[in-house]
C-alpha positions in Angstrom: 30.3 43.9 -22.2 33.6 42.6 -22.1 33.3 42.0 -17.9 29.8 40.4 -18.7 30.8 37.9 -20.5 33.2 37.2 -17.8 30.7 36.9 -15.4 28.8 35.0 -17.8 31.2 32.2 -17.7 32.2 32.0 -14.0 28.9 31.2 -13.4 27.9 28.7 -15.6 27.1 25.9 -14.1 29.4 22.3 -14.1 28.5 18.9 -14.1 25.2 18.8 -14.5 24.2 15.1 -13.8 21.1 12.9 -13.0 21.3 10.5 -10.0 18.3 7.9 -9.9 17.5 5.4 -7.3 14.2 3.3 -7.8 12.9 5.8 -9.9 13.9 9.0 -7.3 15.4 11.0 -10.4 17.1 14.5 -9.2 19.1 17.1 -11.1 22.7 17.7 -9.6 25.4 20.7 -10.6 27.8 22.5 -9.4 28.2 26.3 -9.0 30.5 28.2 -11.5 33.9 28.4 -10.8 33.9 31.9 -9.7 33.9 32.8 -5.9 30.4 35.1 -6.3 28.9 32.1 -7.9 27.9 30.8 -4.4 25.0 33.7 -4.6 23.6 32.6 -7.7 20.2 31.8 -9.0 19.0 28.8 -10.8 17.3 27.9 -13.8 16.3 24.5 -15.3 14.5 23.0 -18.3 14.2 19.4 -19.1 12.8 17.5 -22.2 12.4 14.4 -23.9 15.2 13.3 -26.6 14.0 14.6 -29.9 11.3 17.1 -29.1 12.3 20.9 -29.9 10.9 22.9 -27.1 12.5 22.6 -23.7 10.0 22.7 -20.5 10.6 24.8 -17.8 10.8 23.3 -14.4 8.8 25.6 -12.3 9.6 25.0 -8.8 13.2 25.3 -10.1 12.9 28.7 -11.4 15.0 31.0 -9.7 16.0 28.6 -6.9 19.8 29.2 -5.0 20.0 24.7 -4.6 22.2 23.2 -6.6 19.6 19.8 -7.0 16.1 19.4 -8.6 13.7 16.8 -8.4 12.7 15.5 -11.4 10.9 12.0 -10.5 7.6 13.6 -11.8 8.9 14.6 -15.5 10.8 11.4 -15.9 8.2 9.1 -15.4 8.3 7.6 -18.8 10.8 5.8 -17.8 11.7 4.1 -21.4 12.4 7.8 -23.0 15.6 9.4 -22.8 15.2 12.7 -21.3 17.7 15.8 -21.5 18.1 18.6 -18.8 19.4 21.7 -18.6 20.8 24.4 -15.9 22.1 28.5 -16.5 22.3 31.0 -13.4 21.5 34.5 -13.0 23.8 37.2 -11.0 23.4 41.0 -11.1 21.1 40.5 -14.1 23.6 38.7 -16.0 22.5 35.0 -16.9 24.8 32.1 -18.0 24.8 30.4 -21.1 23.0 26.9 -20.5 25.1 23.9 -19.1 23.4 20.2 -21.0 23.5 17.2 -19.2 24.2 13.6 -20.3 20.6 11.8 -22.1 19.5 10.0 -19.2 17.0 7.0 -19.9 15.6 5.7 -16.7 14.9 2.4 -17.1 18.7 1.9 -18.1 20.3 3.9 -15.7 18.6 4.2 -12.3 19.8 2.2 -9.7 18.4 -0.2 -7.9 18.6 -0.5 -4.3 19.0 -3.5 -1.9 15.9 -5.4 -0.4 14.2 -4.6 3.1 15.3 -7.9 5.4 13.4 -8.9 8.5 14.7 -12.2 10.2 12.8 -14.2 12.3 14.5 -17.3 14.3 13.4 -20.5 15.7 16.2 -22.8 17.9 17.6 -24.1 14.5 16.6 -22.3 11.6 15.8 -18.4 10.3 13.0 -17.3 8.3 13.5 -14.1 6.0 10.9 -11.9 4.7 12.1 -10.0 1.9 10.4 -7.2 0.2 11.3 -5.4 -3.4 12.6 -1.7 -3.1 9.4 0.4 -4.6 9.4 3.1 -6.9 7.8 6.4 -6.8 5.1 5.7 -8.4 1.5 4.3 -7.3 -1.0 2.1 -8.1 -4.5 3.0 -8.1 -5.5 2.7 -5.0 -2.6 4.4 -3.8 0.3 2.0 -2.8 3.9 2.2 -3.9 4.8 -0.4 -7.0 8.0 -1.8 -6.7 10.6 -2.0 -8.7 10.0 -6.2 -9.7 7.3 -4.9 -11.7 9.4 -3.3 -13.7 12.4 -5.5 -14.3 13.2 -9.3 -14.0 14.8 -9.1 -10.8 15.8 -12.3 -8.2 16.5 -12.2 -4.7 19.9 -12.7 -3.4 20.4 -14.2 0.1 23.4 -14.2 2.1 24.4 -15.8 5.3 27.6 -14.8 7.6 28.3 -17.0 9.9 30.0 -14.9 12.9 31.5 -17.8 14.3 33.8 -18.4 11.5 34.5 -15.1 9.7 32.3 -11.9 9.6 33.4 -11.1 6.1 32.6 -14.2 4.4 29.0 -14.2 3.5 27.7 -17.4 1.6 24.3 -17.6 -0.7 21.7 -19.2 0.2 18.9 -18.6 -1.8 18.3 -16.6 -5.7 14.8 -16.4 -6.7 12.0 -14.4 -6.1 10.5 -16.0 -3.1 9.9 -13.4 -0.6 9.5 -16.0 2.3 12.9 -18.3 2.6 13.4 -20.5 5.8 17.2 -21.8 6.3 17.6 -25.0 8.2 19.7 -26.7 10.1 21.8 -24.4 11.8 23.9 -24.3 15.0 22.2 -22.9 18.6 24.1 -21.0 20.4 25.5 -19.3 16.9 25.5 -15.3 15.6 24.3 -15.4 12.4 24.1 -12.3 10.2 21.5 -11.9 6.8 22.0 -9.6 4.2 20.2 -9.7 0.9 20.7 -8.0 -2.5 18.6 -7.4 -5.8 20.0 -9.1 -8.8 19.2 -8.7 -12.7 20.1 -11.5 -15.0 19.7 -9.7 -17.9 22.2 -6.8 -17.6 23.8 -8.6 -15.1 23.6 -5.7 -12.2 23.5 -5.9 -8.4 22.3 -3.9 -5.9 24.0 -3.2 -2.5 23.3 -4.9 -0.1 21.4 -4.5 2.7 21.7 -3.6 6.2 22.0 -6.9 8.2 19.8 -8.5 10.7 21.7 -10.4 13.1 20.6 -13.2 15.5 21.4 -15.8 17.9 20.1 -19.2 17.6 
């Protein structure tokens, strides 16, 4: 008995954390600390904060990963959700390892903008479009994430002429369409954009650039 409850506890699992971008919620852990952890199987359960019974998470049942995709169950995304992993070895499972309450709206992250830059001799156009969630519409297309927050566009411009790390706005708003004048021919200009929310004050990354000359 004595030996099982060591086993028990060398392979519980650790750190058992969401990560969320846009909506794309996955489970993460780590294996026990024990070396035979590493042949583990794994269990996981999920529910909303303040319901009694735990759901299981079926194609997580028995699985030897150490992430789970859990976009589907926390699509609700104003309700704090719990989740839960144990593992299984030689017939001996582990006790269960809770994660943080994760509430999605609060905590996924947003990512940056997709950028496409068009130029004429002296000025850039930028098309800008919204990173979209998981979720669909109707008829089938992605909604993106402006639909669900209050979210401006950021523009920068870098100016490879002067200094390539010193990126200047040029546009916040939600225009998806921005045209910058008057610039120099003959110039490397760089654009990269981010997502901004007033109201909790968060950024996104920002994105990969698009680079042209004038």
């Amino acid at each position: 008995v004595l030996e099982n409850h060591e086993l028990q506890d060398s392979i519980k699992p650790r750190k058992v954390e969401f990560h969320s971008l846009n909506f794309n919620t996955t489970l993460h852990w780590q294996p026990g600390w024990a070396r035979e952890a590493r042949d583990a199987l794994y269990f996981v359960q999920y529910k909303v904060y303040g319901q009694s019974t735990w759901q299981n998470k079926d194609e997580c049942w028995g699985i030897s990963s150490h992430v789970c995709d859990l976009t589907h169950e926390t699509s609700d995304i104003q309700e704090p959700y719990y989740s839960r992993v144990r593992a299984a070895l030689a017939g001996v499972y582990s006790t269960w390892s809770l994660s943080c309450r994760f509430t999605p709206w609060r905590e996924t992250i947003i990512g940056p903008p997709m950028v496409t830059v068009v130029h004429s001799n002296k000025s850039i156009t930028v098309r800008l479009q919204a990173p979209r969630s998981p979720y669909k519409r109707k008829r089938g297309s992605k909604i993106p994430m402006t639909n669900y927050y209050d979210l401006l566009y950021q523009v920068f411009i870098i100016n490879n002429f002067l200094d390539e790390q010193h990126r200047v706005l040029v546009y916040e708003g939600k225009e998806k369409v921005i045209k910058i004048q008057d610039l120099r021919p003959g110039v490397s200009y760089c654009i990269v954009a981010k997502m901004y929310m007033p109201m909790l004050d968060h950024s996104s990354a920002y994105s990969s650039r698009q680079c042209t000359v004038l």
